[in-house]
C-alpha positions as CSV (number, residue, x, y, z in Angstrom):
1,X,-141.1,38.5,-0.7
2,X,-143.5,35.5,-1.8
3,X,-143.2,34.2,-5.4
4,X,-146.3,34.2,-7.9
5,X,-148.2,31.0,-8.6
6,X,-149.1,30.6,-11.9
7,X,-151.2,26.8,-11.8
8,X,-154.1,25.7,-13.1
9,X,-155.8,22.3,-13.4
10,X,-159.1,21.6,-15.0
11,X,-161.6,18.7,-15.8
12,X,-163.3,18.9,-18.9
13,X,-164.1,18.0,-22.6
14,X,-162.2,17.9,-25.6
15,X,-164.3,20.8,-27.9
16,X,-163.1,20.4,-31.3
17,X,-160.7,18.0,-33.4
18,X,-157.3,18.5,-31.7
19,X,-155.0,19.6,-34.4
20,X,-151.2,18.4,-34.1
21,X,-148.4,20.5,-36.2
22,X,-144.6,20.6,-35.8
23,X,-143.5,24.0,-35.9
24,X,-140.8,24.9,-37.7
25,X,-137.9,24.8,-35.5
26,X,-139.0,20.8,-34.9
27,X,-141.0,20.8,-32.0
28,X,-144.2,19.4,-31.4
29,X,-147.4,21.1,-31.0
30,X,-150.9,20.0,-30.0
31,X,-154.0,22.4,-30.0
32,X,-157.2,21.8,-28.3
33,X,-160.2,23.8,-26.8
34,X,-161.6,22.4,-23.8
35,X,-164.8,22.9,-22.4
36,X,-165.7,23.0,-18.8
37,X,-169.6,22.9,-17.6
38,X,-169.7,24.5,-13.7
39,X,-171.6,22.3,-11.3
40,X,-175.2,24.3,-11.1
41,X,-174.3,25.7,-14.7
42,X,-175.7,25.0,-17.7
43,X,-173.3,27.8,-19.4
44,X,-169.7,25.7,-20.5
45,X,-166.5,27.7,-20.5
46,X,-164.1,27.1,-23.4
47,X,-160.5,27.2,-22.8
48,X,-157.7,26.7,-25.9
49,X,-155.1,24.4,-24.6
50,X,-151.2,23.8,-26.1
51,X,-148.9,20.8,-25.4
52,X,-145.8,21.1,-26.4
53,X,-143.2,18.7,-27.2
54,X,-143.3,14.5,-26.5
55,X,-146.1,15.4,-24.6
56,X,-148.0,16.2,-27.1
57,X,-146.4,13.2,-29.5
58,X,-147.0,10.7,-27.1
59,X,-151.2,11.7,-26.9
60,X,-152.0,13.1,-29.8
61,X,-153.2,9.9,-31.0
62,X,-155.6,9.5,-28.1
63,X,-157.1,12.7,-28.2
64,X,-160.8,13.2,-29.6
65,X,-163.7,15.5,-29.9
66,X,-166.0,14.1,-26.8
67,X,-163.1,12.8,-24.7
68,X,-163.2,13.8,-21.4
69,X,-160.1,15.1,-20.0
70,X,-157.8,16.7,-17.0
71,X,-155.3,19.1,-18.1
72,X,-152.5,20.9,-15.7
73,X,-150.8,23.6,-16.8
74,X,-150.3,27.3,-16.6
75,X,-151.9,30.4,-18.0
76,X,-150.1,32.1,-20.6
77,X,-151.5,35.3,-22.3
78,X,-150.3,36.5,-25.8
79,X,-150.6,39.6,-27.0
80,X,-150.4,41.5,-30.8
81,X,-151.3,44.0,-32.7
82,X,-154.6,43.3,-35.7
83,X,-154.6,44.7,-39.4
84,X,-156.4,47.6,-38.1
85,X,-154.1,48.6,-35.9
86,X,-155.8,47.1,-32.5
87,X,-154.4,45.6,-29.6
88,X,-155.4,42.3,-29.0
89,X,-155.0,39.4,-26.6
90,X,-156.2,35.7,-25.7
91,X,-154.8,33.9,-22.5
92,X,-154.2,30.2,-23.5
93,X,-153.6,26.6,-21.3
94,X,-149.9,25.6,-21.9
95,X,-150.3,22.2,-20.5
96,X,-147.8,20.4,-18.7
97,X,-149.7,17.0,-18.1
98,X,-152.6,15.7,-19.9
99,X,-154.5,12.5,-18.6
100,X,-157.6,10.8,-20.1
101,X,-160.4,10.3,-18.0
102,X,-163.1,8.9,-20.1
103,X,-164.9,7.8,-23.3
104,X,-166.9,9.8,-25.4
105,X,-169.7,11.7,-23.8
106,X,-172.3,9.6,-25.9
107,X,-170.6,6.7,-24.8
108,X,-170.0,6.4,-21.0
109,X,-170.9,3.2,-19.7
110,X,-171.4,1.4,-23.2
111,X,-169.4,-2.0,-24.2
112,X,-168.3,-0.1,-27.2
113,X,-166.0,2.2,-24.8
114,X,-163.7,-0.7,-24.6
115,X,-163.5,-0.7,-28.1
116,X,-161.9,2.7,-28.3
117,X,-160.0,3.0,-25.2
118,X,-155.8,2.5,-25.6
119,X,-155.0,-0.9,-24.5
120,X,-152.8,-1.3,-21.6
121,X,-149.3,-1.9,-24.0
122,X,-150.3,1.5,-25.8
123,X,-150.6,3.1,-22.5
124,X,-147.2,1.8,-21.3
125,X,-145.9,2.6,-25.1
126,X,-146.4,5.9,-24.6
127,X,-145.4,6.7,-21.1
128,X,-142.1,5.3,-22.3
129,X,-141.7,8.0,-24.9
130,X,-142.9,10.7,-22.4
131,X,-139.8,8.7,-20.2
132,X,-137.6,9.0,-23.1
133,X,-137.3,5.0,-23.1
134,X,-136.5,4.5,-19.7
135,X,-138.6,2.1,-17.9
136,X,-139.3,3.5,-14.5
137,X,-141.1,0.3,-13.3
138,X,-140.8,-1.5,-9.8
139,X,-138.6,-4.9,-10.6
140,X,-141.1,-6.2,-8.0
């Protein structure tokens, strides 16, 4: 019998001010909406996202409203029960890799996109905490 797939990947950008907590059994969250414009669309999708863990640590000072980003993950869907007695549900992102792609929206192809980018040493800083600081690099 074949196994279920449960993979997504998507392009998009950052929706809202990504909030970072640590719950309280110590681990790291980060919480995002992403939104994702269709080629031929002008109607955006909005998706809420979680990373989890040094993930989430190692990025959650690069993250910004505008930014445009890829996240791969999988679909998870919660479910409850409101004050009125209703049952509810929301199906979330719970990323498992999180790259940056770009600068602001409103400032793509500017100088000042330099200005806000993570330098190469902040870059390597925190793949090395996503590593758990061990340098994977080629000796040559």
């Amino acid at each position: 019998m074949a196994k279920d797939l449960n993979c997504t990947f998507i392009v998009g950008r950052i929706a809202n001010d990504p909030e970072f907590k640590i719950t309280p059994n110590g681990k790291e969250l980060l919480k995002f909406r992403i939104a994702n414009n269709p080629q031929f669309s002008d109607d955006a999708n909005f998706f809420d996202v979680s990373v989890w863990g040094k993930t989430a640590a190692a990025i959650k000072d690069y993250m910004a409203k505008g930014k445009q980003v890829a996240v791969q993950g999988r679909l998870q869907q919660q479910r409850w029960t409101n004050a009125e007695g209703q049952q509810r549900s929301k199906v979330e992102i719970v990323a498992e890799n999180v790259q940056l792609l770009g600068g602001n929206k409103t400032q793509e192809n500017t100088p000042s996109q330099e200005a806000v980018s993570p330098t190469k040493k902040q870059m390597d800083d925190a793949t090395a905490k996503l590593n758990g600081g061990v340098d994977d690099s080629i000796p040559f």
